[in-house]
Backbone as ProteinMPNN parsed JSONL, in Angstrom:
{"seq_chain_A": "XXXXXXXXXXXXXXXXXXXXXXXXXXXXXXXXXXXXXXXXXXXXXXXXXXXXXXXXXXXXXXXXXXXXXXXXXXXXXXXXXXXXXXXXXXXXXXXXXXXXXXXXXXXXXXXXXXXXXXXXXXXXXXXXXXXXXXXXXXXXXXXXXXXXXXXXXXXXXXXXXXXXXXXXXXXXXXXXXXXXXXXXXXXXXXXX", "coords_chain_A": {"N_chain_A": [[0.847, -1.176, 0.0], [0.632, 2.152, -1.197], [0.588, 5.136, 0.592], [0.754, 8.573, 1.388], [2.574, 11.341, 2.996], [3.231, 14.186, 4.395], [5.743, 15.801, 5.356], [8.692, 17.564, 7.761], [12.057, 19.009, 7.512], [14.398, 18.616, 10.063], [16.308, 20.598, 12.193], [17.405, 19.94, 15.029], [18.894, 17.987, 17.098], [18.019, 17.86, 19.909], [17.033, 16.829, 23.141], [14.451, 18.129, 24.526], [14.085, 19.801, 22.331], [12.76, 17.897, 20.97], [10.991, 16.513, 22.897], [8.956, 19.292, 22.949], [8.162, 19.19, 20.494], [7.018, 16.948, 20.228], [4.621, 17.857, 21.889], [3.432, 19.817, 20.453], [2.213, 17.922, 18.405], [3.584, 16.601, 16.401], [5.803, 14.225, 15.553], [9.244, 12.752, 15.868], [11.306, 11.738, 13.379], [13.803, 9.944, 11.652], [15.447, 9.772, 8.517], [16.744, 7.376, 7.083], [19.415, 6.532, 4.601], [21.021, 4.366, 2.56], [24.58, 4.282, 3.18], [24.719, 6.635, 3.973], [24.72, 9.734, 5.937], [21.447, 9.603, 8.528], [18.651, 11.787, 8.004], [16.817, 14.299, 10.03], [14.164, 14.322, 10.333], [10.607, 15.631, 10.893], [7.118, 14.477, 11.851], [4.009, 14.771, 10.793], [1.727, 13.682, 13.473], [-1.12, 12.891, 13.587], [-1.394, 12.351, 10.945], [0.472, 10.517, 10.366], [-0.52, 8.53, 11.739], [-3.017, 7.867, 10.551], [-2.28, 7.329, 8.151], [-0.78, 5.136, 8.57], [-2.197, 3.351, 9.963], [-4.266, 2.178, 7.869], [-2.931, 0.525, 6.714], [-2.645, -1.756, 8.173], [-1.601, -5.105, 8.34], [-0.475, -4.732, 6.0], [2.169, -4.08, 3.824], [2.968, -1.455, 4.409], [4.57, 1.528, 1.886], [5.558, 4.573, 2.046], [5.234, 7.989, 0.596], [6.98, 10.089, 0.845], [6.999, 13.405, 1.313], [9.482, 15.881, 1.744], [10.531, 19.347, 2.667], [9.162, 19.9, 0.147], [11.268, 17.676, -1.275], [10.859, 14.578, -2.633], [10.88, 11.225, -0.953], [10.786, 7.623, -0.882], [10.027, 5.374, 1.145], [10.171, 3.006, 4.129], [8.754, 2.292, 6.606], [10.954, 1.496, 9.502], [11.523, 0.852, 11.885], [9.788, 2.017, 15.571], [8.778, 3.432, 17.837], [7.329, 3.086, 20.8], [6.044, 4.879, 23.794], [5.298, 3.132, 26.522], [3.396, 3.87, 28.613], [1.437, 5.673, 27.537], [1.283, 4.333, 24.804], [1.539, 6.229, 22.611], [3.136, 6.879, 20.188], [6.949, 7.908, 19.306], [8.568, 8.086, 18.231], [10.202, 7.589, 15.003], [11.585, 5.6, 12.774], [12.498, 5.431, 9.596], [13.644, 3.799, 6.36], [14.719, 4.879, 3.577], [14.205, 3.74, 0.4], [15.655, 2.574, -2.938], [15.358, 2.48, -6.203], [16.815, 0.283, -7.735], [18.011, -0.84, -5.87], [18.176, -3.91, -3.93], [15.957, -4.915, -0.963], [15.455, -6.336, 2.669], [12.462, -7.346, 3.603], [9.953, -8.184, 5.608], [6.827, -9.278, 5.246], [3.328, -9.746, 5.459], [1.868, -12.695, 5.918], [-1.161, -13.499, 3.698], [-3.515, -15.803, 4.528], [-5.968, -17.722, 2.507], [-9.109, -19.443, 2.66], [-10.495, -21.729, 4.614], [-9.221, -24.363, 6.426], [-10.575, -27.446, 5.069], [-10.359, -29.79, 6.621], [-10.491, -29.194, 9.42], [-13.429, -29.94, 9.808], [-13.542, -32.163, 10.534], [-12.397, -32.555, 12.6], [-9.892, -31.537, 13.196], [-7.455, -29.178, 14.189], [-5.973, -26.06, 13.855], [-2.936, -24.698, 13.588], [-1.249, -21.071, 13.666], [1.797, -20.654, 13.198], [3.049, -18.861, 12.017], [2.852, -15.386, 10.545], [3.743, -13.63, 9.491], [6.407, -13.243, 6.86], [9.904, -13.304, 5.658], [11.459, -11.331, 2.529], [13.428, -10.473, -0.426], [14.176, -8.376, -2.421], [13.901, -6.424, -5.395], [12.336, -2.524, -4.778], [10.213, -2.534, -6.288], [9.138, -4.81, -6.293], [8.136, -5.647, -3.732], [5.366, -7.439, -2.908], [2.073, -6.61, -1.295], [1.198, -8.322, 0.429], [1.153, -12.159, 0.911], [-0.034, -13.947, -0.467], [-1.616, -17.341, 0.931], [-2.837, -20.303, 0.281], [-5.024, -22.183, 2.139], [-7.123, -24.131, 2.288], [-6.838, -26.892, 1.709], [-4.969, -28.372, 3.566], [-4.545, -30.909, 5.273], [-5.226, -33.282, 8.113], [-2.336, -33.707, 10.381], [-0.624, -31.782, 8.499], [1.909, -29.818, 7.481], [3.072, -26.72, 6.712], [5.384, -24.989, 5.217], [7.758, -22.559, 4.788], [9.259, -23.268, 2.718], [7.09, -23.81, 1.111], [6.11, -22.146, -0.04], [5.173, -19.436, -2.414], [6.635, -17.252, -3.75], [7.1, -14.526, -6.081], [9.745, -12.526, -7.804], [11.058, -12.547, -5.874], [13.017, -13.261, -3.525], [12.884, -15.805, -0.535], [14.057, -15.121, 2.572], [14.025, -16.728, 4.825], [14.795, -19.244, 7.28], [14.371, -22.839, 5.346], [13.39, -24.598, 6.433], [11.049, -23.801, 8.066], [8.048, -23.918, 10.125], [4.75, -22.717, 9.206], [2.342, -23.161, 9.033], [-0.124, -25.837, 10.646], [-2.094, -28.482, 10.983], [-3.449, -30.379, 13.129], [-4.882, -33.596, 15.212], [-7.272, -33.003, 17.249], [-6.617, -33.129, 20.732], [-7.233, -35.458, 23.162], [-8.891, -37.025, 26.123], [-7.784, -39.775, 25.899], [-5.983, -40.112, 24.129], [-3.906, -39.705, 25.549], [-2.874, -41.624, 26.986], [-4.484, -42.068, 29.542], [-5.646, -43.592, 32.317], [-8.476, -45.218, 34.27], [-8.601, -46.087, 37.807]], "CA_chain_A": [[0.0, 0.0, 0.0], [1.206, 3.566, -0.965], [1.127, 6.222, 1.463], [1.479, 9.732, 1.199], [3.046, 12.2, 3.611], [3.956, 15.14, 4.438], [7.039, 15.865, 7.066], [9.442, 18.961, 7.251], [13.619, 18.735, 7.935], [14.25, 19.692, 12.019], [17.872, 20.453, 12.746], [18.248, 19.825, 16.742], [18.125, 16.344, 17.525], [17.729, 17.595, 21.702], [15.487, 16.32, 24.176], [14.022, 19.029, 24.906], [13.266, 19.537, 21.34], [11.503, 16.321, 20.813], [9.742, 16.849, 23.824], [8.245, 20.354, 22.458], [7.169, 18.551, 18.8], [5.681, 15.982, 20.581], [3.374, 18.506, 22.449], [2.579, 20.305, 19.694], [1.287, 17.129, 17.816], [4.289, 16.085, 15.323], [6.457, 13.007, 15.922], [10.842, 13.023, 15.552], [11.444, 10.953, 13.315], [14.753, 10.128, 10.8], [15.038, 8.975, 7.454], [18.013, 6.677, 6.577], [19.234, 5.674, 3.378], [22.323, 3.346, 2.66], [25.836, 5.287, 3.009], [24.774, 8.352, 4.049], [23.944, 10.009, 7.475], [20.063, 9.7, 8.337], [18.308, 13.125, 7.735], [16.331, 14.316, 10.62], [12.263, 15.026, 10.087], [9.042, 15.409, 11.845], [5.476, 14.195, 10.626], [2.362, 14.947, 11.693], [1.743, 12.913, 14.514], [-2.531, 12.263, 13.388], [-1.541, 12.486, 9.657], [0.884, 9.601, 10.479], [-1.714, 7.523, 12.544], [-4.064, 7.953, 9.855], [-1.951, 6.811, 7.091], [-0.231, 3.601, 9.292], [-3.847, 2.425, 10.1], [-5.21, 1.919, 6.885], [-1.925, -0.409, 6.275], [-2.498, -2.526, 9.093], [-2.01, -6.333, 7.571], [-0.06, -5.007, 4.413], [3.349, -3.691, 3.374], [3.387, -0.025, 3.881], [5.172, 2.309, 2.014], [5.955, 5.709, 2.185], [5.723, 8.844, -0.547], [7.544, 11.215, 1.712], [7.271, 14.87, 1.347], [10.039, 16.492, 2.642], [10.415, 20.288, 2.249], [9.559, 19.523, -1.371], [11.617, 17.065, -1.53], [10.182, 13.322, -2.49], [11.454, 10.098, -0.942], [10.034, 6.629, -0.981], [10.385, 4.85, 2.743], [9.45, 2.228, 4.936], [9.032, 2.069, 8.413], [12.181, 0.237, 9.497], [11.109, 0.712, 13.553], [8.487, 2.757, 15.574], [9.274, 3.575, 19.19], [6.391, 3.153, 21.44], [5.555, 5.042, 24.739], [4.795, 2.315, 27.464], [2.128, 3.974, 29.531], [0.213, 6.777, 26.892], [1.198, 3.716, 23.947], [2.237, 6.909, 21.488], [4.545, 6.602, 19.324], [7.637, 9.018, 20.155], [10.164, 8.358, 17.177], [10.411, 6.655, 13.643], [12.968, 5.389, 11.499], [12.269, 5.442, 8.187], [14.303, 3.927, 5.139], [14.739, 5.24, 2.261], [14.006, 2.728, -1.172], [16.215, 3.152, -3.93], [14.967, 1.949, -7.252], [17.972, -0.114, -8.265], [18.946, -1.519, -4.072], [17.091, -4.815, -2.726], [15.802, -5.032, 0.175], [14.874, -7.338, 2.983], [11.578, -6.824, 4.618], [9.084, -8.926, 6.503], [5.521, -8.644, 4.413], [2.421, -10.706, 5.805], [0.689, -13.941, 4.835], [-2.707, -13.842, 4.022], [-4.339, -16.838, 4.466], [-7.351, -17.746, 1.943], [-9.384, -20.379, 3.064], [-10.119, -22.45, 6.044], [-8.746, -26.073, 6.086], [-11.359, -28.83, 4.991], [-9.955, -30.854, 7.566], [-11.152, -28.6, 10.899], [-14.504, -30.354, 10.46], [-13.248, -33.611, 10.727], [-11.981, -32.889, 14.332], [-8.637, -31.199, 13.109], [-6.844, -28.028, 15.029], [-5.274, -24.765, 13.161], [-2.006, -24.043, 14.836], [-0.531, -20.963, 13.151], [3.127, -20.191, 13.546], [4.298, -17.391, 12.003], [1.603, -14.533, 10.108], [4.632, -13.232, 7.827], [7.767, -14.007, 6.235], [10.645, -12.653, 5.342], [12.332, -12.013, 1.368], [14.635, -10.364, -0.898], [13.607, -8.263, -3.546], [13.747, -4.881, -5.635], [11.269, -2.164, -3.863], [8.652, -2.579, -6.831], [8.751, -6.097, -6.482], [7.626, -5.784, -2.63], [3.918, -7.336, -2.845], [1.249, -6.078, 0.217], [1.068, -9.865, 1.422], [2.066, -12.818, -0.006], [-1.504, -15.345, -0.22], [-1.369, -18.659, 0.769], [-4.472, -21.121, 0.02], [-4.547, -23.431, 3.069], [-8.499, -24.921, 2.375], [-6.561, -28.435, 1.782], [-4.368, -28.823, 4.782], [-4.712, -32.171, 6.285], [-4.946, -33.041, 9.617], [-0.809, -34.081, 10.89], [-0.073, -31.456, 7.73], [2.122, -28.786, 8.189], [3.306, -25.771, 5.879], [6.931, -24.418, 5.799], [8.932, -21.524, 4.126], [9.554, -23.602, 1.462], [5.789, -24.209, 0.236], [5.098, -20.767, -0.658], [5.702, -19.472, -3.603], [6.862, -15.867, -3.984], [7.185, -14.305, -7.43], [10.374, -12.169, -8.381], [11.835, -12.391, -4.729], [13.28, -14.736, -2.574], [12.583, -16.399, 1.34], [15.456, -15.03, 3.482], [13.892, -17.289, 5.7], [15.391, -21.092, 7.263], [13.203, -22.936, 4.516], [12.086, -25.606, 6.852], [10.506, -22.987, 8.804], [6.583, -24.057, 9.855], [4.056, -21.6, 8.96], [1.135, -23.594, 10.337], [-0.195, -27.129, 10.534], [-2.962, -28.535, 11.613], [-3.428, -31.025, 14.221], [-6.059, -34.107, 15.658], [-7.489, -32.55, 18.457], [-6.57, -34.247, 21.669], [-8.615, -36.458, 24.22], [-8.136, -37.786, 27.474], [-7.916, -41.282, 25.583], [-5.061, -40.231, 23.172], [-2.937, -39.271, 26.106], [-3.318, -42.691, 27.778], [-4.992, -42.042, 31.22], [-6.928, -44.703, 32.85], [-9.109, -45.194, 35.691], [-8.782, -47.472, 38.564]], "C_chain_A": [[0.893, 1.24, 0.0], [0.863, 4.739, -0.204], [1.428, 7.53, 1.581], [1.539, 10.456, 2.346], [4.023, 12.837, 4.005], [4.71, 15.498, 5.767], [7.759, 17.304, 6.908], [11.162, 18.379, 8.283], [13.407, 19.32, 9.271], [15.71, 19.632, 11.887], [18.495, 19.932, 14.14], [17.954, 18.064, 16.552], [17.77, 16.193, 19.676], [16.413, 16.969, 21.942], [14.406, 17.192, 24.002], [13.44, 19.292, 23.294], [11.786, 18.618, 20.653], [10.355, 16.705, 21.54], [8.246, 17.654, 23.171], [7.671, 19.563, 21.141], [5.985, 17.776, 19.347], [4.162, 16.552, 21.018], [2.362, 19.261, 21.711], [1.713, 19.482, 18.542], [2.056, 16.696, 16.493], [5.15, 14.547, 16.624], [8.036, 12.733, 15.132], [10.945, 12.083, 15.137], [12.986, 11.098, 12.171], [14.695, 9.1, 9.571], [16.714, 8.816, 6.936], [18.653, 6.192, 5.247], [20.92, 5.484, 3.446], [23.638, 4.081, 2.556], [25.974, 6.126, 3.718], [24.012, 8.805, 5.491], [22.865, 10.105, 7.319], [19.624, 11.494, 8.501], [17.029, 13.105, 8.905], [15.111, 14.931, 10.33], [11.755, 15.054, 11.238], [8.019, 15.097, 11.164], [4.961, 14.171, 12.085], [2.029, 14.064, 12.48], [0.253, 12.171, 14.017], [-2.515, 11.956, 11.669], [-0.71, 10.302, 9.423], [-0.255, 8.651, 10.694], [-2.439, 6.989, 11.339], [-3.95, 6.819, 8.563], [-1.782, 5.158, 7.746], [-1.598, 2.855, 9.752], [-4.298, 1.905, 8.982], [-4.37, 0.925, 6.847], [-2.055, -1.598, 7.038], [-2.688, -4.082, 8.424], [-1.39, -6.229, 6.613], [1.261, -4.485, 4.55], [2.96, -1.796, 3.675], [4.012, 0.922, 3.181], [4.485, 3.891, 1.469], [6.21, 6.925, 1.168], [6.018, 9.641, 1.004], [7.839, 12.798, 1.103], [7.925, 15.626, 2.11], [10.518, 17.613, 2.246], [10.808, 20.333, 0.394], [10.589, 18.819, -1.977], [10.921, 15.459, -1.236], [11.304, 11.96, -1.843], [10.35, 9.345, -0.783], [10.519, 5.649, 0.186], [9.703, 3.48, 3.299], [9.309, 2.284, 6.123], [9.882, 0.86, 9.031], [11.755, -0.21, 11.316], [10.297, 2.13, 13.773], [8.808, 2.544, 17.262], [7.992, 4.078, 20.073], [6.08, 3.985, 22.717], [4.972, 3.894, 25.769], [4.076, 2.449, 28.056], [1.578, 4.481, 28.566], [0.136, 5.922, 25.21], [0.925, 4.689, 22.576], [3.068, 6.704, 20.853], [5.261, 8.007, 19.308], [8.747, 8.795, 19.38], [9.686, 7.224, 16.207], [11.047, 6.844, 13.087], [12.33, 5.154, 10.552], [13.594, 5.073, 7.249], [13.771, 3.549, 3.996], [14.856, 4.424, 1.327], [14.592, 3.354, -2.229], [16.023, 2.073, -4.857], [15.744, 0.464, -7.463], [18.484, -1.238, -6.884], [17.817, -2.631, -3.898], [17.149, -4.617, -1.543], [15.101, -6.118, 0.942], [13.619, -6.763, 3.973], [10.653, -8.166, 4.85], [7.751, -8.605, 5.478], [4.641, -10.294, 4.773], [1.669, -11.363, 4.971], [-0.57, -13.555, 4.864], [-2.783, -14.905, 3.592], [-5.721, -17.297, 3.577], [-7.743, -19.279, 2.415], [-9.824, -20.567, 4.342], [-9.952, -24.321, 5.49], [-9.998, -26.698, 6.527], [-11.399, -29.43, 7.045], [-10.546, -30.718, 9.371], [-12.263, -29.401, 10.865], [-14.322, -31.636, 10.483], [-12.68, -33.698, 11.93], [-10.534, -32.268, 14.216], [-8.748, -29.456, 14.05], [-5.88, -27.324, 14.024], [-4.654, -24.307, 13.974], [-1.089, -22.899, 13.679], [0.601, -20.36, 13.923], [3.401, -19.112, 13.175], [2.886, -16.762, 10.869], [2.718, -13.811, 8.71], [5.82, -13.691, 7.689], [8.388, -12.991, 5.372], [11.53, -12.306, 3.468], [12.922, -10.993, 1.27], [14.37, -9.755, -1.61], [13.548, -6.635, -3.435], [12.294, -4.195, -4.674], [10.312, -2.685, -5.009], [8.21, -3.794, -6.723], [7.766, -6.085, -5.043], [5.843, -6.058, -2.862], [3.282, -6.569, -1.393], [1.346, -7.229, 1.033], [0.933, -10.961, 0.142], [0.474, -14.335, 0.296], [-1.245, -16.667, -0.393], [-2.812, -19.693, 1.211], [-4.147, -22.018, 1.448], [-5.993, -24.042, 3.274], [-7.732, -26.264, 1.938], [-5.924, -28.972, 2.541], [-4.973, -29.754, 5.158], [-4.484, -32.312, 7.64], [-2.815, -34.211, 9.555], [-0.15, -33.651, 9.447], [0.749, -29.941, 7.943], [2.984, -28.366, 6.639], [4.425, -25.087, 6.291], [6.876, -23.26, 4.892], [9.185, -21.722, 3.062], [8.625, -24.092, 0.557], [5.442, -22.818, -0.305], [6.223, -20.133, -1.403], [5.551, -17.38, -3.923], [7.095, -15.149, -5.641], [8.042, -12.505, -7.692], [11.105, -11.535, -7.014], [11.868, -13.774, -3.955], [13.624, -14.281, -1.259], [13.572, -15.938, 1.934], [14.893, -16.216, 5.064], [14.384, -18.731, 6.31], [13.718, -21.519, 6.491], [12.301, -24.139, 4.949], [11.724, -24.773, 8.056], [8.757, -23.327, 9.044], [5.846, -22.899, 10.164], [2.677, -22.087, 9.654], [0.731, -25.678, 10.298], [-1.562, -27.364, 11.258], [-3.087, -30.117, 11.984], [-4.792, -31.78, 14.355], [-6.011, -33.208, 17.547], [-6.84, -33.745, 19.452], [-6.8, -34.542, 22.209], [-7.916, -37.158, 25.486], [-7.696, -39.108, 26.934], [-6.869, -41.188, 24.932], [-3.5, -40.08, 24.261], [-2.437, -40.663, 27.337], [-3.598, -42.706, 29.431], [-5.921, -43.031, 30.951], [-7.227, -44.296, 34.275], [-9.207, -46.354, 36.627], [-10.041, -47.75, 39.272]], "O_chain_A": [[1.726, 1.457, 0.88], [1.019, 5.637, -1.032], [2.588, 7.71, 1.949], [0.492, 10.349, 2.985], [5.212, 12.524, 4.071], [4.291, 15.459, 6.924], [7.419, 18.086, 6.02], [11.289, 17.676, 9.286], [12.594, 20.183, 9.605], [16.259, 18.61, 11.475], [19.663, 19.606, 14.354], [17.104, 17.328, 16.05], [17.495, 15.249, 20.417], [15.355, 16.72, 21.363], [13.46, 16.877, 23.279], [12.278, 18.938, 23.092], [10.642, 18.69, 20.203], [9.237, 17.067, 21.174], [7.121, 17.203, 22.957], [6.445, 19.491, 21.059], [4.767, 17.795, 19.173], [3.047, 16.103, 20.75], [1.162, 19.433, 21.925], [0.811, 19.998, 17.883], [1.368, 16.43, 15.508], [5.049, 14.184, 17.796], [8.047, 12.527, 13.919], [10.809, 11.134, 15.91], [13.31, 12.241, 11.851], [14.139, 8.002, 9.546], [17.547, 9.649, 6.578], [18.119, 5.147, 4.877], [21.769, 6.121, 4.07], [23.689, 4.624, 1.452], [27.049, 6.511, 4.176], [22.991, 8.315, 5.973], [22.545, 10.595, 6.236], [20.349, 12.283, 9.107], [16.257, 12.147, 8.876], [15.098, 16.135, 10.075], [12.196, 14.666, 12.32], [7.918, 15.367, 9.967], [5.126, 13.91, 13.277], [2.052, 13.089, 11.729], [0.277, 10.94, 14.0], [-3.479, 11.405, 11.138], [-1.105, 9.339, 8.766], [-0.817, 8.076, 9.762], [-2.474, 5.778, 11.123], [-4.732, 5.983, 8.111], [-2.509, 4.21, 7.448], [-1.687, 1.627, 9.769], [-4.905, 0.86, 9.217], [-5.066, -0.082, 6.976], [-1.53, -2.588, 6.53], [-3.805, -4.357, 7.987], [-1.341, -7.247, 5.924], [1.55, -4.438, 5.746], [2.693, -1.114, 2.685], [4.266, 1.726, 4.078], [3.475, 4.214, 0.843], [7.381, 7.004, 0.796], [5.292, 9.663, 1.998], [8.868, 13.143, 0.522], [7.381, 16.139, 3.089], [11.19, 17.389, 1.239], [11.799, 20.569, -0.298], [10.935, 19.155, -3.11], [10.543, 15.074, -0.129], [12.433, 11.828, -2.315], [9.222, 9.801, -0.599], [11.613, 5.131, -0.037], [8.69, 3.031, 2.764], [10.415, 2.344, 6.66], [9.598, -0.338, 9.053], [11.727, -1.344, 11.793], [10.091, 3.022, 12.95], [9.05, 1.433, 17.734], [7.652, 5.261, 20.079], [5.081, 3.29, 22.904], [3.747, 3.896, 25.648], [3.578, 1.402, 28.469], [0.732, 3.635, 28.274], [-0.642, 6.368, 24.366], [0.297, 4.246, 21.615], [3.992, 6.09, 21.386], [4.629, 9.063, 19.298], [9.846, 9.229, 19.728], [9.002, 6.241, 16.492], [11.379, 7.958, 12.683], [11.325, 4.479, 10.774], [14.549, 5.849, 7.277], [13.013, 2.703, 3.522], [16.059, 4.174, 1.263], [14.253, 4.49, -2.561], [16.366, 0.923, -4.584], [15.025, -0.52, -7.291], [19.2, -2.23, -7.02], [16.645, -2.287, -3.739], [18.154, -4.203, -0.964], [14.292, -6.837, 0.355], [13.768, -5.943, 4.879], [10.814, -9.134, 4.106], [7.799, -7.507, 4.923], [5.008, -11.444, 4.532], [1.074, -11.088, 3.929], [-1.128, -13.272, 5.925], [-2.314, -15.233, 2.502], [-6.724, -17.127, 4.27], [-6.9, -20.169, 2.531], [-9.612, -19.71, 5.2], [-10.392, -25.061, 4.611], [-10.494, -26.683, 7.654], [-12.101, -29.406, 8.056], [-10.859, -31.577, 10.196], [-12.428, -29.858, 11.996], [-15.383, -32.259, 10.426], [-12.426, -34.807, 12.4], [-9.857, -32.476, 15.223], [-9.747, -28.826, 14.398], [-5.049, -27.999, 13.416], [-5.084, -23.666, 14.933], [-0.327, -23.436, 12.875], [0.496, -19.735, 14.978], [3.994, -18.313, 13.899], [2.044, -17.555, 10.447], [2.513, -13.605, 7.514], [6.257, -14.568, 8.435], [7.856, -12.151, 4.646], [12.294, -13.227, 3.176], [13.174, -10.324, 2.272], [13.866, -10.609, -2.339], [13.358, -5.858, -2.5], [11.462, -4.877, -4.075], [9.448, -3.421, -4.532], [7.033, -4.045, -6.985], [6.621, -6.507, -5.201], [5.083, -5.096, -2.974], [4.022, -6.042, -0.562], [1.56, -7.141, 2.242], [0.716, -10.772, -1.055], [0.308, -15.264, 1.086], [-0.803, -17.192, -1.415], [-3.516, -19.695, 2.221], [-3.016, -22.445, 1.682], [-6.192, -24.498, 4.399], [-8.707, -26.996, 1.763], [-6.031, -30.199, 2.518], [-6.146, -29.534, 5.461], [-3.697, -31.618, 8.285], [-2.424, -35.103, 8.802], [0.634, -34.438, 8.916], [0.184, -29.023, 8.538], [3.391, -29.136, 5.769], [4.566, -24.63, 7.425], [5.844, -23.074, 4.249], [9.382, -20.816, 2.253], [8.922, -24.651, -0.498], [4.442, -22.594, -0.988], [7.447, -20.146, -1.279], [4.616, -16.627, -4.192], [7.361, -16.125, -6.342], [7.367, -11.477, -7.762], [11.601, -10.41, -6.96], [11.178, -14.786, -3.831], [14.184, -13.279, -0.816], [14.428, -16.794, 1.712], [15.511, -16.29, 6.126], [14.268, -19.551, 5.399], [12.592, -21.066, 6.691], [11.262, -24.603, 4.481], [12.192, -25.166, 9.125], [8.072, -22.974, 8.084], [6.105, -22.157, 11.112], [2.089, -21.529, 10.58], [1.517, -26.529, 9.88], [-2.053, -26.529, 12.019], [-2.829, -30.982, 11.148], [-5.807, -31.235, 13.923], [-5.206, -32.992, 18.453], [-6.61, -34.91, 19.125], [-6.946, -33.461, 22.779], [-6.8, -37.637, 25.685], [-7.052, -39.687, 27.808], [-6.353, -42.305, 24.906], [-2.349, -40.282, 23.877], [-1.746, -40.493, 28.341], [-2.951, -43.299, 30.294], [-6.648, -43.311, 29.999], [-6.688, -43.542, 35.087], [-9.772, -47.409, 36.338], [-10.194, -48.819, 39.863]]}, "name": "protein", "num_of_chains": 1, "seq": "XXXXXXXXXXXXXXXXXXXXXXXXXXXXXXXXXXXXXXXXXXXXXXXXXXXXXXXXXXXXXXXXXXXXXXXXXXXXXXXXXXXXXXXXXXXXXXXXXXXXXXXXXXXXXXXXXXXXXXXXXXXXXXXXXXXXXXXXXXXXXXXXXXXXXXXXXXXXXXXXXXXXXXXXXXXXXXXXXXXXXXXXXXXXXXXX"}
């Protein structure tokens, strides 16, 4: 999903700075790109929100407006607040046409496995996975059918099938599997 917003360059990187942005309703954040010292911004603190919500589940990126100048970003990290659960800094890097990159981008799941009504259990492991790949290649989420899963069948790293990037992931990695439920009888208890 693309993204647009608008930020402006800050020069201080103090506390005390930060502080003040924060109050007035922006958020300190820096934008990194490969080589070169990260360039210090701010963005709108509700403009942000606004945009990073809609993304929730997909790939984000980033048209960045920065005093009329464009970059194209990701959110590399996102620095939380522990009690007021604000966000109080973001890294951002910078996508260069030409550079791969490795990012994390979530499974969707289509389906539900057959097999649940036969008494089977949906255990999933992992929701995304990791690859390799120019920015345009970056899909939103990477769909994986799992209406035929068998029960004692399980799904790795190396069943899914990416298209013009590759798994940085270990490829016997399980993604999910699904399971016979289990019973006091399978676990062998008896009664005297």
């Amino acid at each position: 999903m693309i993204l647009n917003l608008i930020g402006e360059k800050r020069v201080s990187g103090k506390k005390s700075d930060k502080k003040n942005m924060r109050k007035t309703g922006s958020i300190p954040a820096i934008v990194y790109a490969e080589g070169q010292a990260g360039m210090m911004i701010s963005v709108p603190a509700n403009d942000f929100k606004k945009a990073y919500k809609k993304s929730i589940g997909e790939v984000a990126i980033f048209n960045l407006n920065i005093n009329g100048d464009e970059f194209r970003a990701i959110v590399k990290e996102k620095q939380i607040h522990p009690v007021s659960r604000d966000i109080v800094h973001i890294d951002f890097m910078e996508l260069h046409k030409e550079k791969e990159i490795t990012i994390k981008v979530p499974i969707k799941f289509i389906g539900t496995p057959k097999s649940l009504k036969e008494g089977g259990v949906l255990d999933v492991m992992r929701r995304q996975i990791e690859i390799h790949c120019l920015p345009h290649n970056i899909p939103e989420d990477i769909e994986l059918n799992i209406e035929e899963v068998k029960i004692g069948e399980t799904i790795h790293c190396k069943d899914i099938k990416v298209v013009n990037a590759k798994i940085t992931e270990v490829l016997d990695t399980p993604i999910l599997t699904v399971h016979a439920l289990r019973t006091n009888s399978d676990e062998g208890t008896t009664t005297a």
